[in-house]
Residue, then its C-alpha position, 0 to 999 in steps of 0.5 A: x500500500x502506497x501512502x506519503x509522509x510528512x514530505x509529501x514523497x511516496x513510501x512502499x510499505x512492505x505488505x506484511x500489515x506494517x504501518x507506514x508511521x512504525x519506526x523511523x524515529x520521533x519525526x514520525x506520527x500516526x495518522x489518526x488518535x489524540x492529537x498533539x498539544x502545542x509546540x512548547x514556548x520559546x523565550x519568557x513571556x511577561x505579564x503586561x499588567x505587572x511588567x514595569x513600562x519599557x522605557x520611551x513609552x508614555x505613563x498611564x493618565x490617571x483616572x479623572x475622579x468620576x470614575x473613581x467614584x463607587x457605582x449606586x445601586x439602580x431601582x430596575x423596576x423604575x427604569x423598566x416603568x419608565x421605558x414602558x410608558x413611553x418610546x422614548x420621546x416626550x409628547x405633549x398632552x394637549x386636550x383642547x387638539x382631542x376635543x376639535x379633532x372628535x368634533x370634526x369626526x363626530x360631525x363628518x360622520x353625522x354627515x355622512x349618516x343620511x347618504x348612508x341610510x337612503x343610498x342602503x335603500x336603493x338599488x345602486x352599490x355606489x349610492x352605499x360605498x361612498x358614504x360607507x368610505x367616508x365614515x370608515x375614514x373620518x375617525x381615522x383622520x381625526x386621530x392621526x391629526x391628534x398624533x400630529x399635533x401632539x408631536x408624534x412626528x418628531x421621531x422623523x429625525x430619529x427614524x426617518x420617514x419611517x415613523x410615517x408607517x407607524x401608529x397614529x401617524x399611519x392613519x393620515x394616508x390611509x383616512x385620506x385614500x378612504x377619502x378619494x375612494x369615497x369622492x370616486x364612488x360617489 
């Protein structure tokens, strides 16, 4: 059986069942079994954390006080309180913004109310889809207004456009193409 050596050059082996790594001294290794451990180290290795510094390098700085203060304890539970109640961002309270916007979505939908119950009577789906549109979207409307107004667009400089997609906010673009759904059925 032919087999290579660590030189990579062709041995015969004698057909008797002897081994290609038998003999042949201490440069010799079985192929298979436990695997060596690493090659001994040459030369002392230091401690870089106890050595004294080489000469040309620079000392450490000292630490500035702040950091040689002891750590506080820290309530978690507060900190996971104060987490859950907000993302994050401040954003006002402002009522007299709530009340308006239920206004107007009280008054579109009182509106829309007489369309939708004479055109639920008649024949035609356009008489009923229009009105129906238009209710669907004004109480969405009112409330991405709200989030507007309220401040829920300031985490466009955080997020980008992308706070567009999220709630209160999302409900502006979908109440406005209820809104042009509902004129082109009417």
């Amino acid at each position: 059986m032919d087999r290579r050596d660590e030189n990579a050059n062709w041995q015969e082996t004698g057909g008797r069942g002897e081994r290609w790594f038998e003999g042949g001294g201490d440069r010799r290794r079985p192929v298979s079994g436990v695997p060596a451990g690493p090659p001994p180290m040459r030369g002392p290795m230091g401690d870089p954390l106890r050595d004294p510094i080489p000469p040309g390098f620079p000392a450490p700085h000292e630490p500035s006080p702040v950091l040689r203060e002891a750590t506080s304890a820290v309530d978690s539970a507060a900190v996971r309180r104060s987490i859950a109640e907000t993302d994050g961002l401040y954003r006002s309270k402002k009522p007299i913004f709530l009340a308006l916007y239920l206004a107007l979505g009280a008054l579109g939908e009182l509106l829309m109310i007489r369309p939708f119950l004479s055109g639920a009577f008649e024949i035609s789906a356009a008489a009923v889809l229009g009105p129906l549109l238009a209710m669907i979207a004004f109480p969405l409307l009112a409330i991405g207004l709200y989030g507007l107004s309220t401040g829920a667009a300031t985490a466009v400089q955080f997020q980008g456009p992308r706070v567009w997609l999220r709630t209160p906010l999302v409900y502006i673009p979908i109440a406005l193409g209820l809104l042009i759904a509902a004129g082109t059925a009417a």
